[in-house]
N, C-alpha and C positions, 0 to 999 in steps of 0.2 A: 504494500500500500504506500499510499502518498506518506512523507511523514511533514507536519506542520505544527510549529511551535511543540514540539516533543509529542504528537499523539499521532498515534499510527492511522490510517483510512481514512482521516477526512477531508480528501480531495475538494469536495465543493465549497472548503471555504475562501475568499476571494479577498483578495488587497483590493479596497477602491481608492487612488489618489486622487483630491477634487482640488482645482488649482483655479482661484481666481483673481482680479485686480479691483479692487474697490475706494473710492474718495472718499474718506468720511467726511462730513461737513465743519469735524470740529470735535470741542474736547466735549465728552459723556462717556455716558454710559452705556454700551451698543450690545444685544443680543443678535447671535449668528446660528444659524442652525442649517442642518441637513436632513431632507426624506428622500430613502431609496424604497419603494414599494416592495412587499413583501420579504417579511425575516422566512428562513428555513423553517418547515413542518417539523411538527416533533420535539418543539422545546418545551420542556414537562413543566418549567414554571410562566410559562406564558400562552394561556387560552389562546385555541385557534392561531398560533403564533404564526402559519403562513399567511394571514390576514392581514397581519400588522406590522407597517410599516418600520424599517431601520431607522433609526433616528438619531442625530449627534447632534449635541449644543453646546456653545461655549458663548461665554461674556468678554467683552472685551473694554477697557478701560483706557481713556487717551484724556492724559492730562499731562500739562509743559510740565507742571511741577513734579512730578514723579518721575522725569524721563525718558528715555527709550525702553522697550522693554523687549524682553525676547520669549516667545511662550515658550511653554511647556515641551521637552524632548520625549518621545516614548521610543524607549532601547528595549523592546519585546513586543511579540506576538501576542497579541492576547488570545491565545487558544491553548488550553490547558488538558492535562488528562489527570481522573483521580482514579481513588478506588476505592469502593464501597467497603467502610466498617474503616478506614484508616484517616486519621488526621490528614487534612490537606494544609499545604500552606502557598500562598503568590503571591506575587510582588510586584508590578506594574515597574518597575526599575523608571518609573518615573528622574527625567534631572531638569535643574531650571538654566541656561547657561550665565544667567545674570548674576547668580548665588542668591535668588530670592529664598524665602521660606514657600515651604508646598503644606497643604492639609489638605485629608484624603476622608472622603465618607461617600457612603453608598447613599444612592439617590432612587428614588422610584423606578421601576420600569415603566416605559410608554403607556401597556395596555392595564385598564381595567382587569381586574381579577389576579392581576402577574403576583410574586412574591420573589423574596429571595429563593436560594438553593436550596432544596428537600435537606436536614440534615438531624444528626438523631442527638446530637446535644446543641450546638452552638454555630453560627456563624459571624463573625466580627470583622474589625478592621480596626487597625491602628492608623489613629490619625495622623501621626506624626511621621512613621516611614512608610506608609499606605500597604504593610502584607497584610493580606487576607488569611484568616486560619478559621480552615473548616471541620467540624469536631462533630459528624466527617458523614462526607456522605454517604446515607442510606438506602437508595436505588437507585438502579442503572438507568442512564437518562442523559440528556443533553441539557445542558440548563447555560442562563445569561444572567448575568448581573452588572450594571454598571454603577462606575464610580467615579466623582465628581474629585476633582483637583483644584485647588484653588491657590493662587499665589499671591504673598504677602509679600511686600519691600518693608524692609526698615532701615526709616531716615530718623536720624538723631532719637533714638529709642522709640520712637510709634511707628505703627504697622501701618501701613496701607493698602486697600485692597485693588490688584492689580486685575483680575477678572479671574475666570476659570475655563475649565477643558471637560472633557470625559471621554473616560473608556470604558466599551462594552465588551466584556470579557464573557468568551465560549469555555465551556467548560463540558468535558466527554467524560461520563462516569463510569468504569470500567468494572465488571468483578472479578478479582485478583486470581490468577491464573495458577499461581507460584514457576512458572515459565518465565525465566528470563531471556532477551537475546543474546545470541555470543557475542 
């Protein structure tokens, strides 16, 4: 099989790069967002999931007194593999190149009814280095969860907020084989 972001067979998921040129009229406070029509069937925390649209939002912040800013780098795939009845843990290797401060929390899915990942104790997130620990998934299943980043500058000790990004994070839940490969 295909291997992508460490999990073996699943070929159909796809890099989209969207590259635009925009004027903003001036310093605010700007929401940007993307829909690409239908997510993949079959994701167990999100009803009728091939119905519902892919969706990405980020804020963007443009003020002289703050700057230049540079967003957010993501140095990984978000597509994961677990395994049922074992702690998980991910990390979106999130970096800012400005040396901003990042804070990481999980944000709703798009659709009505969605939730996080099925899990039989816990699912969290540390704010401060964004890994995800899954305590651990309980059925085999495809599941998405995204996570909101959001970046702080600090100028002469206060924070200001710079905007945010997000990642929607695939995740393939396996039942453990005890097969390894060579």
């Amino acid at each position: 099989g295909t291997l992508i972001g460490g999990c073996m067979g699943i070929g159909n998921v796809r890099m989209s790069i969207y590259k635009t040129t925009y004027n903003f009229v001036g310093a605010g406070l700007y929401s940007i967002s993307i829909k690409d029509p239908n997510m993949s069937n079959g994701i167990c925390n999100i009803p009728a999931s091939s119905t519902i649209p892919f969706t990405l939002q980020a804020e963007l912040v443009i003020s002289s007194s703050l700057g230049t800013n540079t967003g957010v780098n993501y140095n990984e795939i978000p597509v994961i593999c677990d395994t049922v009845g074992i702690i998980a843990y991910y990390n979106s290797l999130a970096s800012d190149p400005d040396g901003d401060s990042l804070f990481y929390e999980f944000i709703p899915l798009t659709s009505a009814g969605s939730s996080l990942p099925s899990t039989s104790n816990s699912f969290t997130i540390d704010s401060i280095s964004g890994t995800v620990r899954w305590d651990a998934p309980d059925m085999i299943c495809n599941y998405v969860f995204d996570i909101r980043i959001t970046e702080w500058r600090n100028i002469s000790g206060f924070y200001y907020y710079l905007g945010s990004t997000m990642q929607e994070v695939w995740s393939q839940v396996y039942l453990y084989s005890g097969i390894s490969d060579p």
